[in-house]
C-alpha positions in Angstrom: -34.9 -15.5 6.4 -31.8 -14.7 4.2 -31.3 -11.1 3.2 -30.9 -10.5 -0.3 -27.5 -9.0 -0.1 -26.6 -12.9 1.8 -27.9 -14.4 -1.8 -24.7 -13.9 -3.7 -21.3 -12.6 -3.2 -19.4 -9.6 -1.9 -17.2 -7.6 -4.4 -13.3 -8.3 -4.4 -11.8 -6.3 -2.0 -8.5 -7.2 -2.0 -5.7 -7.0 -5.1 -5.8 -10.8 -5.2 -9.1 -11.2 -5.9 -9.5 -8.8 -8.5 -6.6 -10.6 -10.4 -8.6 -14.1 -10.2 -12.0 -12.4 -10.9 -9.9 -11.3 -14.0 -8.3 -15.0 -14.7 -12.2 -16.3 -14.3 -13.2 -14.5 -17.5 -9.8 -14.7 -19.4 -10.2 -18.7 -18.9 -14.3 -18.3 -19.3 -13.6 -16.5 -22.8 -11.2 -19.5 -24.0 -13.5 -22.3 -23.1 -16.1 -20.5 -25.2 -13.7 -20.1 -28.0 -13.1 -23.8 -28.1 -16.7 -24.9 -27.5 -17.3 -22.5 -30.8 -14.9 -24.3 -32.7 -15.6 -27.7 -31.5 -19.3 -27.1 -32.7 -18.9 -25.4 -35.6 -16.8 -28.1 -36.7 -19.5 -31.6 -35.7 -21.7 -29.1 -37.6 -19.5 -29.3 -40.5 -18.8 -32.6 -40.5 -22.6 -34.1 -40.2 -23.9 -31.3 -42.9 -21.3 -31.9 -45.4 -21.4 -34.6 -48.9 -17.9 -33.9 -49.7 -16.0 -37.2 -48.5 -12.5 -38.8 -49.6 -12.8 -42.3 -49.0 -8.7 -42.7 -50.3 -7.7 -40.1 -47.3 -5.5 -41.5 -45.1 -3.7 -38.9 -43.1 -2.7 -35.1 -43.3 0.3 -34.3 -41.7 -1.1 -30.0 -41.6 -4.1 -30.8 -39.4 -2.0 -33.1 -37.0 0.5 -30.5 -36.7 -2.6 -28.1 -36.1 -4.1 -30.5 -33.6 -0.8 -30.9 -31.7 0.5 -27.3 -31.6 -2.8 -25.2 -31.2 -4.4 -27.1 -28.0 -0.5 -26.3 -26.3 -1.0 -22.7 -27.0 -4.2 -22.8 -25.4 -2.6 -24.3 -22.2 0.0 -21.7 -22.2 -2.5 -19.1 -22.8 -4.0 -20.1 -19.4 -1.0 -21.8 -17.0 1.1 -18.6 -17.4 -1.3 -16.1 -15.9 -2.5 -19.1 -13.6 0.7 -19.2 -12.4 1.2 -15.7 -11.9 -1.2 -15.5 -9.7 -0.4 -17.9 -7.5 3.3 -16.6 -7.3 1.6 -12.8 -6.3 -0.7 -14.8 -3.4 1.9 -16.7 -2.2 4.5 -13.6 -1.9 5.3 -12.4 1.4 7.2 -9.4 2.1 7.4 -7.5 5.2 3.9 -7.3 7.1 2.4 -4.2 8.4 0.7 -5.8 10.8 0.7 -10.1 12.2 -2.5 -11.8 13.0 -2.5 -15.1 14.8 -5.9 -17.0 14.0 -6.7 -20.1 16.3 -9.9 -22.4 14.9 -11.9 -23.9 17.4 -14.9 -26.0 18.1 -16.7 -23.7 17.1 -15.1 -20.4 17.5 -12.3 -18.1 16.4 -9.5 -16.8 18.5 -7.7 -14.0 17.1 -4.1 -12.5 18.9 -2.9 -9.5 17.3 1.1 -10.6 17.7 2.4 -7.1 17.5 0.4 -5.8 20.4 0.7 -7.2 24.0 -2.4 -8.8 25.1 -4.2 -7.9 22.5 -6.3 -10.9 22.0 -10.3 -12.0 21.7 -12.3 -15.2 20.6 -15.3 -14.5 18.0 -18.3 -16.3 18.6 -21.4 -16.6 16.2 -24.3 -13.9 17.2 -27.4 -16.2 18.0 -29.9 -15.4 16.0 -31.8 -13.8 19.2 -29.6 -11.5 19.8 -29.5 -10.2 16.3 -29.6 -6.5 16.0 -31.2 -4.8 12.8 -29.4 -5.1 10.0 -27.0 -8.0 10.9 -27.0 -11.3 8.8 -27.8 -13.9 10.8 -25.3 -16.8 10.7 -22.9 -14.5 9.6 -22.3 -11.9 12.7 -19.8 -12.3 15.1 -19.6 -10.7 18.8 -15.6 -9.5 17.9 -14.3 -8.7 14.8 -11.1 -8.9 13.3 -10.2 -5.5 12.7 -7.8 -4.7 10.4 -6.3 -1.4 8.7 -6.9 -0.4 5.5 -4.0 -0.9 2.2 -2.0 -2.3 4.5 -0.3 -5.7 4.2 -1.7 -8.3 7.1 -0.3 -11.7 8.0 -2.4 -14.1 8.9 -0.8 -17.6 10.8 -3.4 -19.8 11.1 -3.8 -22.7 13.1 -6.2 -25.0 14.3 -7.0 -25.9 18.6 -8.6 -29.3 17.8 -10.1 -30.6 14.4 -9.1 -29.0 10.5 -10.8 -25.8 10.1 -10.3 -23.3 7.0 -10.5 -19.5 7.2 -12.1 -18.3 3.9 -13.3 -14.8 3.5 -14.4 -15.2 -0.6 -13.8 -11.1 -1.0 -10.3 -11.2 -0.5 -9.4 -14.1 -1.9 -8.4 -15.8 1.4 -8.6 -19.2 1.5 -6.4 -21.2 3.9 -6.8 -24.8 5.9 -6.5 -24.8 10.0 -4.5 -27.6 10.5 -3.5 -28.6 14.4 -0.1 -28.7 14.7 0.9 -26.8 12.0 1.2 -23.1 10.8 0.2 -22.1 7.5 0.2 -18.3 6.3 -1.4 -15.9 4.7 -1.3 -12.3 3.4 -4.2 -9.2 1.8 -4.1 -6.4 1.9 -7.7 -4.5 1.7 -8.3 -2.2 -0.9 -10.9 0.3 0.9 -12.8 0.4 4.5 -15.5 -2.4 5.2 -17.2 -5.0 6.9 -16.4 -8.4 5.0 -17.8 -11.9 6.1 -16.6 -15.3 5.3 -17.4 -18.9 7.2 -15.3 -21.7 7.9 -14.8 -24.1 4.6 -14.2 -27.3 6.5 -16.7 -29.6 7.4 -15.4 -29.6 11.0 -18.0 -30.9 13.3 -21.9 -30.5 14.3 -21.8 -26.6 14.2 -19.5 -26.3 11.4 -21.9 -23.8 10.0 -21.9 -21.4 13.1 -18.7 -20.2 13.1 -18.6 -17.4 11.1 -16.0 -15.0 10.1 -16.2 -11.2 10.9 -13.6 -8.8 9.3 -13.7 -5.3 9.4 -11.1 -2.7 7.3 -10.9 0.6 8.6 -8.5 3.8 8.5 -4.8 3.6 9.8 -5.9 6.4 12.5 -9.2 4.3 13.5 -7.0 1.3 14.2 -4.6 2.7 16.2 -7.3 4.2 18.3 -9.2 1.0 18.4 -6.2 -1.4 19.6 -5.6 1.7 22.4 -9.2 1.2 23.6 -9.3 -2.8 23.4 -5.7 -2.6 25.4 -7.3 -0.2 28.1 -10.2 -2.4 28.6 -8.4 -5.6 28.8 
């Protein structure tokens, strides 16, 4: 059974997604402005006697028409576009992540450690402990540290995956063959989950993703512990 915390999402963590949670109700508040207006005015027109059968044209409303639906667009492609010029920006990385999709499985190599590398596998729902989500805990995490900026080059082993993780605002395709990259940076210390976005095979919906923020000082002391059991 699905806990209720499972029923809807977690809360941005990340910069990114704050900024689109923001663009969501900017856009949200100018499609209701419109549907207002567009209402308001089939209201007019079927509740109104007044009629001008010698009308022909009226060069103020077609400038109206013309001009007032492009400031609209603009009103929404400019921060649009902002956006996806800050998600796309890459600067120097605190810290590079290589993420390998599998069937069904994520490897993870932290490229600025030596051997410092795990695959994350779906808990069974057996082996759940209490308090973990079922379909949703892994047996590693990726452990990263907090408000610091991560690079993620993702990849795929055999079939197109897509590592998503909806509270950061991560979403990017797995694609064999090819690299594609990513960057967050997490706001504040937590366990965030996301699941792979691509229909990629029979247990597409068992591989989920883990990711854990913690402190600087934690992480350091974390990789020196994984390193010395390897």
């Amino acid at each position: 059974m699905a806990h209720p915390s499972q029923l809807g999402l977690q809360d941005a963590a990340s910069s990114a997604m704050v900024k689109l949670l923001y663009f969501h109700d900017h856009t949200l508040m100018v499609l209701l402005m419109i549907s207002s207006f567009v209402f308001y005015t089939i209201i007019i027109l079927v509740t109104t006697k007044l009629t001008d059968k010698y009308l022909l044209d009226s060069q103020q409303i077609e400038v109206v028409w013309t001009f007032l639906p492009a400031f609209v667009l603009i009103m929404v492609a400019l921060p649009s576009v902002r956006i996806l010029y800050l998600a796309d920006e890459t600067t120097t990385p605190h810290l590079t992540i290589k993420t390998l999709g599998h069937q069904w499985y994520w490897s993870y190599e932290y490229t600025d450690f030596k051997d410092l590398t795990f695959d994350s596998y779906m808990v069974p729902t057996q082996d759940l402990a209490p308090g973990q989500f079922r379909l949703l805990e892994a047996d590693h995490r990726m452990v990263v540290p907090e408000s610091s900026l991560v690079r993620l080059l993702i990849s795929a082993d055999d079939v197109l995956h897509s590592w998503t993780v909806p509270s950061l605002g991560v979403k990017f395709d797995a694609v064999p063959g090819r690299l594609n990259q990513a960057t967050f940076t997490v706001s504040r210390p937590g366990i965030y989950f996301g699941q792979c976005s691509e229909i990629c095979g029979a247990n597409h919906s068992f591989m989920p993703i883990v990711m854990e923020a913690i402190p600087l000082e934690h992480f350091e002391t974390w990789s020196s512990l994984l390193l010395e059991n390897a």
